[in-house]
N, C-alpha and C positions, 0 to 999 in steps of 0.2 A: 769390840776389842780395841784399845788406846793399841799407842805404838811404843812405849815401853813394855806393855806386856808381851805382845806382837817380839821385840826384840829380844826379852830376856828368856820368852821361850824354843825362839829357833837356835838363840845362842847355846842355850843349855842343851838343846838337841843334838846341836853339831859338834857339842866338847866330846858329845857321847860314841860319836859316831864321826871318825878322824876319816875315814875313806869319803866321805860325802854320802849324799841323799840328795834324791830327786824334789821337785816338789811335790811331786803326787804323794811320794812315800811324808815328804812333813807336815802337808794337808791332811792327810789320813792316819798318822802318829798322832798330830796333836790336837788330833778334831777343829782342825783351824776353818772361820766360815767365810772362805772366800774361795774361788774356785781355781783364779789365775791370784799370783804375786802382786802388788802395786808398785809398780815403777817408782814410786816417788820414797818408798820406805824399802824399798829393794836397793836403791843407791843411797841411801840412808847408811844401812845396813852395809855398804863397802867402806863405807868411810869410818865408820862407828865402830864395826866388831874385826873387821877384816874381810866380809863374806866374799869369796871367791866363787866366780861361777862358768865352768869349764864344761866342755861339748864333753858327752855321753855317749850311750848309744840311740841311734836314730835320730829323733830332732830335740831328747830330754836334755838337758843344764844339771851340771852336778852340783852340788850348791854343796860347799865347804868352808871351812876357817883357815887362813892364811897361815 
């Protein structure tokens, strides 16, 4: 998976779904094959789309659009 594609579909996940989502729930939405996030398209992704990522519950990261 490039990181265009990588980006246009967590972005399109997250128009859908305005309270957020965990990563577990966007790995397993979008059949994505990785198992953690990558740092380096995960700050990508703050700059780019807006991606916000805010404490949940326990130790998950809500991962949303600005």
């Amino acid at each position: 998976m490039t990181y265009p594609n990588f980006k246009a579909d967590i972005q399109r996940y997250l128009r859908h779904h305005p309270d957020g989502v965990t990563w577990a729930e966007l790995r397993d939405s979008l059949s994505l094959p990785y198992l953690r996030p990558c740092p380096e398209w995960t700050r990508r992704l703050e700059q780019e789309i807006g991606l916000v990522r805010r404490k949940g519950a326990g130790r998950a990261l809500v991962w949303s659009l600005e």
